[in-house]
C-alpha positions as CSV (number, residue, x, y, z in Angstrom):
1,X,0.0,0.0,0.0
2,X,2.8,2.0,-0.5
3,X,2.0,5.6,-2.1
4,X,-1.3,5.1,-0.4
5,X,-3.4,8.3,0.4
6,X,-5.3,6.7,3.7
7,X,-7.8,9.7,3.5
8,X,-8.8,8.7,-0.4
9,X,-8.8,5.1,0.8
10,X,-11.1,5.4,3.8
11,X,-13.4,7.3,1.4
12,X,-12.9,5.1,-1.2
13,X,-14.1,2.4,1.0
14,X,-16.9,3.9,3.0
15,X,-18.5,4.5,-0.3
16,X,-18.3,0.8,-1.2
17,X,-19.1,-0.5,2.5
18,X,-22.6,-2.0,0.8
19,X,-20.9,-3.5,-2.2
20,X,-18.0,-5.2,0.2
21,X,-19.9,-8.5,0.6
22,X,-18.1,-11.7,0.5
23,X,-15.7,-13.4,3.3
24,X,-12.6,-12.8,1.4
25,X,-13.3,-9.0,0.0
26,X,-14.4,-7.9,3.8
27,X,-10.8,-10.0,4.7
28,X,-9.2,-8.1,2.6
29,X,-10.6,-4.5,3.2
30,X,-10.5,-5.1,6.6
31,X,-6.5,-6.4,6.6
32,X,-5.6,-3.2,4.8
33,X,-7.3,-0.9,6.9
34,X,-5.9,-2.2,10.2
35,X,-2.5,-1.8,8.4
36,X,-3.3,1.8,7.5
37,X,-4.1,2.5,11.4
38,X,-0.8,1.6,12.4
39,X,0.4,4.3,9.6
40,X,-2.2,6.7,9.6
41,X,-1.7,10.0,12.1
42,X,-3.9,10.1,15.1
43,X,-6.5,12.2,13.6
44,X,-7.4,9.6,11.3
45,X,-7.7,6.8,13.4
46,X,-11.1,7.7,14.6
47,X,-12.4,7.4,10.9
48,X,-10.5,4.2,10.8
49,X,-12.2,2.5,13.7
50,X,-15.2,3.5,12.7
51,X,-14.8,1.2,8.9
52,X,-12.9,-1.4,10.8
53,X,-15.6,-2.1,13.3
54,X,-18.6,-1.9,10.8
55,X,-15.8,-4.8,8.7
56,X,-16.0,-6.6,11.3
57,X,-19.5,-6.6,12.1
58,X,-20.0,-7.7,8.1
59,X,-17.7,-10.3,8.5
60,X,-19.3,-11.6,11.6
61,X,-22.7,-11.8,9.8
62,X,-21.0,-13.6,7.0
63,X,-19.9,-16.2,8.7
C-alpha cells in the first residue's frame, strides 16, 4: 500500500461499504485498513475504527 493516500482510501471504502460483501473482500478491506491504522496520524484513526468495526461486524454476519 505503499504511495497510499489513507484519507482517499477510507473514502474510497466507506463509499463501497454495501458493495463489500463476500468473506474474502471484507478480509481483505479489513486487513488493509488495520495496516493503515498503524500508519495513519492520530487524527485519522477515529475514521478508521469506525470502517474497521462496521468490517467486522460484516464479516461476523457472514460467517
Amino acid at each position: 500500500m505503499n504511495g497510499i493516500d489513507p484519507y482517499a482510501y477510507m473514502q474510497q471504502v466507506a463509499i463501497k461499504m454495501d458493495e463489500i460483501t463476500s468473506r474474502d473482500e471484507i478480509e481483505t478491506v479489513l486487513d488493509e485498513l488495520e495496516y493503515l491504522f498503524e500508519v495513519i496520524p492520530p487524527e485519522m484513526q477515529d475514521n478508521a475504527e469506525k470502517l474497521i468495526s462496521l468490517l467486522r461486524k460484516k464479516l461476523a454476519d457472514a460467517a
